[in-house]
N, C-alpha and C positions, 0 to 999 in steps of 0.2 A: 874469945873476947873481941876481936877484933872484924868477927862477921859482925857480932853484935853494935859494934859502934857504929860501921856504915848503915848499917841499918837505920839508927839512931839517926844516921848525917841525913838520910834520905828521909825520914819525914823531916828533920827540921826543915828542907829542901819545898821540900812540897805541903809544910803548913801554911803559908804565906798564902799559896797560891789557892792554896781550897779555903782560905778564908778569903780571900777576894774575891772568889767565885761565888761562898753562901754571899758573902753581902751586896756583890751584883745584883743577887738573882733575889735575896729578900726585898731589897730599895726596890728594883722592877716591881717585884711581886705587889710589894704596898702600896708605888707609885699606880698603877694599873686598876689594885679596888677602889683607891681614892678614884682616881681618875671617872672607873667605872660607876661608882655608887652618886658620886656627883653627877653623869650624862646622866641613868638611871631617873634622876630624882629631878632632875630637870626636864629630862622626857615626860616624866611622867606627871609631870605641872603641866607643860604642855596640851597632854592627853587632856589631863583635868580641867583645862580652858577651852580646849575644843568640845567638850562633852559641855561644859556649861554655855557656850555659845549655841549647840543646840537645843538648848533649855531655853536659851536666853531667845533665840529666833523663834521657838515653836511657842513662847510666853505672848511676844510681839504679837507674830499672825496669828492667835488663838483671840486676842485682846481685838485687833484690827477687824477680826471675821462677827464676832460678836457686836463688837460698836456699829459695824454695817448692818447688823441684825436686827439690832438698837432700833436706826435710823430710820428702818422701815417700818420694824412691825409693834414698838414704842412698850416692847417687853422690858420693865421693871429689872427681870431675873435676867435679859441678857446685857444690861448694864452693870449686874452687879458681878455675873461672869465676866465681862470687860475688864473691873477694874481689880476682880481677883488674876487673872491673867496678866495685865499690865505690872504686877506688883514684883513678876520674875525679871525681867529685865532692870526697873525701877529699885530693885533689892542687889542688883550687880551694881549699880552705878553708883547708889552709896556704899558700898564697897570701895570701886573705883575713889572713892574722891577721899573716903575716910582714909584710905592706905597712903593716898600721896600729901596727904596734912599731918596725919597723927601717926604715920604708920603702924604694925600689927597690935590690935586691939578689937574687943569685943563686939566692938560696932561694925568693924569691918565682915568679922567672920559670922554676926549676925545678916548682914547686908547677903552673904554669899550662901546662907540657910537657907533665904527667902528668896536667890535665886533657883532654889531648886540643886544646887553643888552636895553634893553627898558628904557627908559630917569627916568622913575619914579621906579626902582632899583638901579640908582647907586647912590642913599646914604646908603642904605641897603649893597650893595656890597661892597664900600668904606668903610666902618662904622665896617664892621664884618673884610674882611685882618686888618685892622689897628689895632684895638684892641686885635685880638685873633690868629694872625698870628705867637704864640709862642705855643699857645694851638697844645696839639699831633694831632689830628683829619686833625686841619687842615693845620697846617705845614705839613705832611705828601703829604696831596690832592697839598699844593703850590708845594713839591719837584715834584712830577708826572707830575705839572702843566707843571714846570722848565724843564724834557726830553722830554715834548712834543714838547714846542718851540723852543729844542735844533732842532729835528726831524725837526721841519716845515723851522728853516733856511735850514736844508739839503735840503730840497725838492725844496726851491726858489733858492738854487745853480743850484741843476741838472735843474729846470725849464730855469735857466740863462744859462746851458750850452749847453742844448738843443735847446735852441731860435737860439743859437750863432753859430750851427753847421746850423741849416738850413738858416739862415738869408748866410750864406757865401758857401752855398750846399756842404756841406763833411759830411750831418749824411750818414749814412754804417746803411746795417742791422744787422751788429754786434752791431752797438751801439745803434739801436732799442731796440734790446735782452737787451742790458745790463741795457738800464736807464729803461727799465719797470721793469726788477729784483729789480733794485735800489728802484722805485718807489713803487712798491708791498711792498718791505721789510721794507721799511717805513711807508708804511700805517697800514703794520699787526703791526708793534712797536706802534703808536701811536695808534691803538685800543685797545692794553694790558693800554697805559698808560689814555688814556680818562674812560677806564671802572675802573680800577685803583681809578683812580680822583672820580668817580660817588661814585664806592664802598666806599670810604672813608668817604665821607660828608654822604651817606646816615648810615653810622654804627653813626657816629657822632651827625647824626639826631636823631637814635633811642636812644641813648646813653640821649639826650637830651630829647627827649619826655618821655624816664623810670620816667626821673629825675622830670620832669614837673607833672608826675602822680604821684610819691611821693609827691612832695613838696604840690599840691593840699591834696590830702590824710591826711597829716599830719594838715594841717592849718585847712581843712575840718572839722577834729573830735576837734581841739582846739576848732571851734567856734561855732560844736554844742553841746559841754560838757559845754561850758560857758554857751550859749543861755538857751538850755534845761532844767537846773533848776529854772528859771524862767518865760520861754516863750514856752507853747507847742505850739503854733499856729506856733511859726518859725520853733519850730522843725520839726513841719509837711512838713513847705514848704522848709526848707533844704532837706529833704527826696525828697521829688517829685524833688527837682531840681536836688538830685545826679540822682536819677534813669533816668532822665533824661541827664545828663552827662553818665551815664553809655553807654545809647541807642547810644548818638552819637559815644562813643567810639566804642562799637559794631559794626556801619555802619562803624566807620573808618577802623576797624582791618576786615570787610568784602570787602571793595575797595580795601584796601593794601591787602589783598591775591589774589584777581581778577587779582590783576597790576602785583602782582608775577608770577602768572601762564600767564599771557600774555606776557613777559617777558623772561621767560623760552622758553615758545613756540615757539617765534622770536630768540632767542638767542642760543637755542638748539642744534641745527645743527654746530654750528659755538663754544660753548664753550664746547660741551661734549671730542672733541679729546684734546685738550687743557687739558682740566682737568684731563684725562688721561693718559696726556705726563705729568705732574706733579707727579701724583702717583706714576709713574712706575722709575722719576727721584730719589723721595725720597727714596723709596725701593733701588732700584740699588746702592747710595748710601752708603746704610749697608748690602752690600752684597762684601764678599769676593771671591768665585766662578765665574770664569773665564767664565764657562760654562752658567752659571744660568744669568751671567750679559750679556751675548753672546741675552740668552732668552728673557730678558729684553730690549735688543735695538731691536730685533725683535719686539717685541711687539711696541717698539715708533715706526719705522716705518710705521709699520701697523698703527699707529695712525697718524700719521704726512702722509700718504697716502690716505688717509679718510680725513682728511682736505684739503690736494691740490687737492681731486677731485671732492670735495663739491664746492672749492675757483672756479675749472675750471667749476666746471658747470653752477655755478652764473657766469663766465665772460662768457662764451656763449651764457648761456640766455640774458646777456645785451648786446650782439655783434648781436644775431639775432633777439635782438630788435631795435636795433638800424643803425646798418647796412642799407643802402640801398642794394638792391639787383643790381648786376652787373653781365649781360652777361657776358662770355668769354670763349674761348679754355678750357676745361679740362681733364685732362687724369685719368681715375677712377683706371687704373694699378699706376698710383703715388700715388693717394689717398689712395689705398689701402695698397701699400708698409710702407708709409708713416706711416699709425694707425698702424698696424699691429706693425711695428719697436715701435715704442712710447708706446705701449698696453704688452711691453713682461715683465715691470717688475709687472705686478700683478701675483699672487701668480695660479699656474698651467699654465701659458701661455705657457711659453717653452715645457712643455707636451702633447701639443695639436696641431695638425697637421692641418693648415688650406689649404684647396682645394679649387683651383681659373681656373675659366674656364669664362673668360672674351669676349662674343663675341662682345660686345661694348668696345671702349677705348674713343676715342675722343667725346666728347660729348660738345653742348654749354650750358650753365649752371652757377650758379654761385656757384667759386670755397667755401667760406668761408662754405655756407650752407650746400653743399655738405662733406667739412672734419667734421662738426658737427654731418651731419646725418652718417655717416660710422663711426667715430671714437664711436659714444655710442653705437652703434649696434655691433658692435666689442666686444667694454668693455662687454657691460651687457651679449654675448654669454661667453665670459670668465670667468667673476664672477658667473654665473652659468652654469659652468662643471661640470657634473659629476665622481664623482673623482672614484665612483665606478664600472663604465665603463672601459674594459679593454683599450677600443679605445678612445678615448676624437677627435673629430674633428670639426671646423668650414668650412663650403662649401660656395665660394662666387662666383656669376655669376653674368653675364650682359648680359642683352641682348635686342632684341629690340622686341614686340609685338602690334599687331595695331597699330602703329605709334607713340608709347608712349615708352620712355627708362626704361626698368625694373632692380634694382639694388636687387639681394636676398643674404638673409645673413640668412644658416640654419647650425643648431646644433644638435647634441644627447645630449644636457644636461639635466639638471634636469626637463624641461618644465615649463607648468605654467597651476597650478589650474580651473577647470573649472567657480569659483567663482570670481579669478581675473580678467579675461580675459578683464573684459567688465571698469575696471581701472586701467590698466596698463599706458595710456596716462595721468592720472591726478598728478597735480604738488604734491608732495611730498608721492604717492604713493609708496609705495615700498613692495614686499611679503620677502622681509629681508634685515633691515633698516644697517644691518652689513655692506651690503654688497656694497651699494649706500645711497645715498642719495635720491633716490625718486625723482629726477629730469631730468634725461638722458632721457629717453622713451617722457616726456611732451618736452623738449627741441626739442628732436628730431622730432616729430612729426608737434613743430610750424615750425622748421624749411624748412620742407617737405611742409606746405602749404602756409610759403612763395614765394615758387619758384612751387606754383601753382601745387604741385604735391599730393599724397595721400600714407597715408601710411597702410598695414594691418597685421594681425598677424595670423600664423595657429601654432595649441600648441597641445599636449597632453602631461599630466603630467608622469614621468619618461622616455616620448619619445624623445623629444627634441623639439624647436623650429623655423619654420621661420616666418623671417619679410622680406614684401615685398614691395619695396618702387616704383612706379610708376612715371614718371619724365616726363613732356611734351618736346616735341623734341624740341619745341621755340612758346614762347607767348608773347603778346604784353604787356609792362614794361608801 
């Protein structure tokens, strides 16, 4: 009887204690799903605005590519692709406005249909503006939201004012020039403000994921300091299930550097002047020197010149892909005049004495391809001059050989490597990525065997360059 009663004394002894440990370990346990099913659901809103922001970007430039198409070639069906395009962005933003007047309602999640948001996010998307739309992260991403769709009505203007010029025939190629300035300059705003948008929720993201790794972490060691003094068999398999959370964590912070550097790689070209017109702004800023701030917008230039001929060589490559080819009249002395003039403000051109001995002018051909293939050939002899040459020259002939139009473009500049030679033609090649973009030589080249012709290169390094473009006198289209 009286083993029986200590018995007895020792669990009364130690019920206390194993119920503060279940209820330790259930509160963690709960506090931890909530905690998690909340990041989850907010992650995953996130997710769901990043994915609808590139609905909402590829709606834009899909809308912007067709109005430019519009403008040109005054196709009915590419203004009504325009304004089915336009309607993805234009379907977020009332969204946007419906959610911060009326909050969640039909109009909103209609709004977010029409952007193209997949039907089983928009209570995730409703669910996260409505509650957190005061939170910094993403009040901030809503203001970017807010200039973008200022931006996109600008752009359903000039698309309305462009309809309304050809629908009554008075667009001018003045006012070509002007609404694609318009149009360009709206597009580069709203790429600052969609990358903007992205940047934000993804800081906001990680911001939220730190958090999630603490808040695990913490509850993690609450409930294996409970467990563990009475239960090593859980402790064991708490162990294998961190190390296991570890492993996934590791695959995840191996993806997300993959996505980074793919990221980078894509976006490189296009954010490196950028980032540099930024530095060189903040600097100048605290600088008092007249001379040194002089040095300073020289330097944006040069940067803000490296991005409009990266911008021009991406619209070339999408004009002679796109382009059909068209016979007609061309004059290679306009062509030539033309680049030439357009080509003098890179840096050495004016120094450099080009020699034209034209025995061809008139030639049938089509004109677009042909200012592609002469204006890169131009640039790239200019960009590589040799500045240490007392004579700097470019020599440009025409003429006509077995029955084929020959267009040559030679130089004394710098040359070109015996090791490049054989990639000089591939896209984003370049032997000095300063100086190009690594796209003019591939552009030109496709352009060359659009119009059925071939292009080739004779170099020695310190000696100079030619490229010699071969052009058939008329082939059948």
């Amino acid at each position: 009887m009286k083993m029986i009663e200590k018995i007895r004394s020792l669990k009364d002894l130690r019920l206390p204690n194993v119920f503060i440990l279940i209820l330790i370990v259930f509160i963690s346990c709960a506090l931890l799903i909530c905690i998690n099913f909340f990041t989850i659901k907010i992650l995953s809103a996130n997710r769901a605005y990043v994915n609808g922001e590139s609905h909402y970007s590829k709606g834009q430039k899909d809308a912007s590519l067709h109005l430019i198409t519009y403008l040109y070639n005054k196709d009915p069906h590419q203004f009504k692709l325009y304004l089915e395009e336009l309607k993805v962005p234009q379907g977020d933003g009332i969204a946007r406005k419906t959610l911060l007047k009326a909050g969640d309602n039909q109009v909103a999640r209609k709004g977010f249909l029409i952007g193209r948001n997949h039907r089983d996010d928009l209570d995730d998307l409703v669910w996260l503006f409505v509650n957190f739309k005061k939170v910094p992260f993403l009040a901030k991403a809503i203001h970017e939201w807010e200039q973008g769709d200022l931006l996109i009505e600008k752009l359903f203007i000039i698309g309305t004012q462009i309809n309304a010029k050809i629908m009554h025939n008075t667009l001018t190629t003045a006012d070509q020039k002007k609404f694609l300035h318009q149009i360009s300059s709206i597009s580069d705003k709203l790429t600052i403000n969609e990358r903007n948008f992205s940047n934000t929720l993804g800081q906001g993201t990680r911001e939220i994921k730190n958090l999630l790794i603490l808040t695990n972490v913490i509850f993690t060691l609450i409930i294996i300091l409970s467990v563990c003094s009475y239960y090593s068999i859980m402790v064991k398999r708490l162990i294998i299930s961190k190390k296991e959370i570890e492993v996934k964590n590791e695959n995840l912070i191996l993806v997300n550097h993959e996505l980074d550097r793919f990221v980078y790689s894509a976006s490189h070209d296009l954010r490196s002047p950028i980032t540099s017109l930024k530095g060189l702004i903040e600097i100048t800023q605290l600088e008092d020197d007249v001379n040194q701030i002089k040095d300073y917008l020289q330097l944006m230039h040069k940067s803000l010149a490296k991005q409009d001929q990266f911008i021009s060589d991406i619209i070339d490559y999408s004009k002679n892909k796109r382009k059909q080819v068209i016979m007609e009249p061309v004059s290679l002395q306009e062509i030539f005049n033309e680049a030439i003039s357009q080509l003098m403000h890179i840096e050495n051109a004016s120094k450099i004495t080009f020699k034209q001995e034209l025995l061809v002018d008139q030639i049938e051909s089509d004109g677009l391809r042909l200012r592609i293939i002469i204006s890169n050939l131009l640039s790239n002899a200019i960009k590589y001059a040799d500045n240490t040459k007392q004579e700097m020259f470019i020599s440009i002939k025409t003429y006509i050989h077995e029955g084929c139009n020959k267009i040559e473009v030679s130089d004394n500049g710098i040359g070109i490597q015996d090791d490049c030679k054989d990639y000089i033609f591939e896209m984003y090649f370049g032997t000095n990525k300063n100086k190009g973009s690594g796209l003019g030589l591939y552009i030109a080249k496709e352009a060359v065997e659009n119009i059925k012709g071939n292009i080739s290169v004779f170099s020695e390094s310190n000696i100079g360059s030619k490229f010699v473009v071969t052009i058939p006198a008329s082939y059948a289209i």
